[in-house]
C-alpha positions in Angstrom: 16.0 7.5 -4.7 13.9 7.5 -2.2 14.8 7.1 1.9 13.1 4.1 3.6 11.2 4.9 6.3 12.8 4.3 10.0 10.8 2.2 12.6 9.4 5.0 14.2 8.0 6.3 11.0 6.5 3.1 9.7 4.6 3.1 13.3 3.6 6.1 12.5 2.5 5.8 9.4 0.4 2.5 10.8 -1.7 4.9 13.2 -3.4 7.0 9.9 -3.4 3.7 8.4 -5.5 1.3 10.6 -6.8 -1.3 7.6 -3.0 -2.0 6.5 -0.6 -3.8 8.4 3.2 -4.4 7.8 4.2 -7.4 5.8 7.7 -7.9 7.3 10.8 -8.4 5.2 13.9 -10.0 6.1 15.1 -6.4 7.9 18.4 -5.9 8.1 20.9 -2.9 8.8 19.0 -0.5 7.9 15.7 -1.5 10.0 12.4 -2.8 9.7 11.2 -1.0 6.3 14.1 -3.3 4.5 12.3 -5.7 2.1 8.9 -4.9 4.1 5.5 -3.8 2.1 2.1 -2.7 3.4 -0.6 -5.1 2.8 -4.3 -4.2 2.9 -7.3 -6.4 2.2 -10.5 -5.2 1.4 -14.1 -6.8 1.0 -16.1 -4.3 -1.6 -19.8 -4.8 -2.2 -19.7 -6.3 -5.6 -17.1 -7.6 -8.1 -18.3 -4.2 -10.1 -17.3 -2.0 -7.1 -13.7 -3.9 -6.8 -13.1 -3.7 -10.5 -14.2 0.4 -10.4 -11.6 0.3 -7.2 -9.1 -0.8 -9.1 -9.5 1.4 -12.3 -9.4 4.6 -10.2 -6.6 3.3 -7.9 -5.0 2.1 -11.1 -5.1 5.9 -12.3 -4.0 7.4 -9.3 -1.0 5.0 -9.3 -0.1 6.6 -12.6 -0.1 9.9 -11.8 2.4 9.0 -9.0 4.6 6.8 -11.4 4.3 4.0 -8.4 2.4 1.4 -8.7 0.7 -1.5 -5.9 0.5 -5.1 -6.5 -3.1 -6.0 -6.7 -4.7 -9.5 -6.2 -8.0 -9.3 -7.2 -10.6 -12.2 -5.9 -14.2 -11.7 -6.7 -14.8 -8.4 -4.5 -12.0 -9.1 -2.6 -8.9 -6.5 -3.1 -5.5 -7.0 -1.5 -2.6 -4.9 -2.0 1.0 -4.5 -1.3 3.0 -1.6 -1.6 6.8 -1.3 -1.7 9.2 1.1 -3.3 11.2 -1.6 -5.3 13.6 0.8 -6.0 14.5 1.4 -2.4 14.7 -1.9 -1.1 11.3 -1.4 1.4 8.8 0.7 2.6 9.1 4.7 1.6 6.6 7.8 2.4 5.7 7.1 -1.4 4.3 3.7 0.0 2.5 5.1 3.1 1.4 8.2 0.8 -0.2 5.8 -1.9 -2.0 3.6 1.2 -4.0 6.7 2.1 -5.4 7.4 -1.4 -5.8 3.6 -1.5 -7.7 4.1 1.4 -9.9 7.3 0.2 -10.8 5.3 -3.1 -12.0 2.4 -0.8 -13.9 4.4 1.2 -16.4 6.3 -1.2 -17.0 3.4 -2.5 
């Protein structure tokens, strides 16, 4: 299974990830990253491009056998990762944000 992250490493995950914020969870012994997800929203050009977002994010998500939440409004994406498994946030969770992030941005 995989480790959750510790505070430290959740802020730094935050500084290579500057469109996400931390959703906070209920914390608890073993720190922040307990019952926490990353939450990103993001405005795409068209409902086309948001869709086409979400097909190659979809994909990628696959590969990784780890898979975002996705609200979809018009061209309006949010996601929020968490390693359910774990119980919170995990490198898998700031790992996925950046390819998120990459797919976002060549859009």
């Amino acid at each position: 299974m995989a480790e959750l992250l510790t505070d430290d490493e959740i802020s730094d995950a935050l500084t290579k990830l500057p469109h996400w914020h931390v959703k906070e969870g209920p914390g608890g012994e073993r720190g922040r990253a307990e019952g926490a997800e990353f939450e990103r929203t993001a405005e795409l050009g068209t409902f086309t491009q948001a869709i086409q977002a979400v097909n190659r994010i979809a994909e990628i998500a696959e590969s990784l056998n780890h898979h975002p939440d996705i609200d979809i409004r018009w061209r309006n994406l949010t996601f929020h990762l968490s390693t359910h498994s774990a119980g919170g946030l995990t490198r898998k969770d700031a790992s996925l944000a950046e390819q998120i992030d990459e797919v976002i941005d060549a859009l």
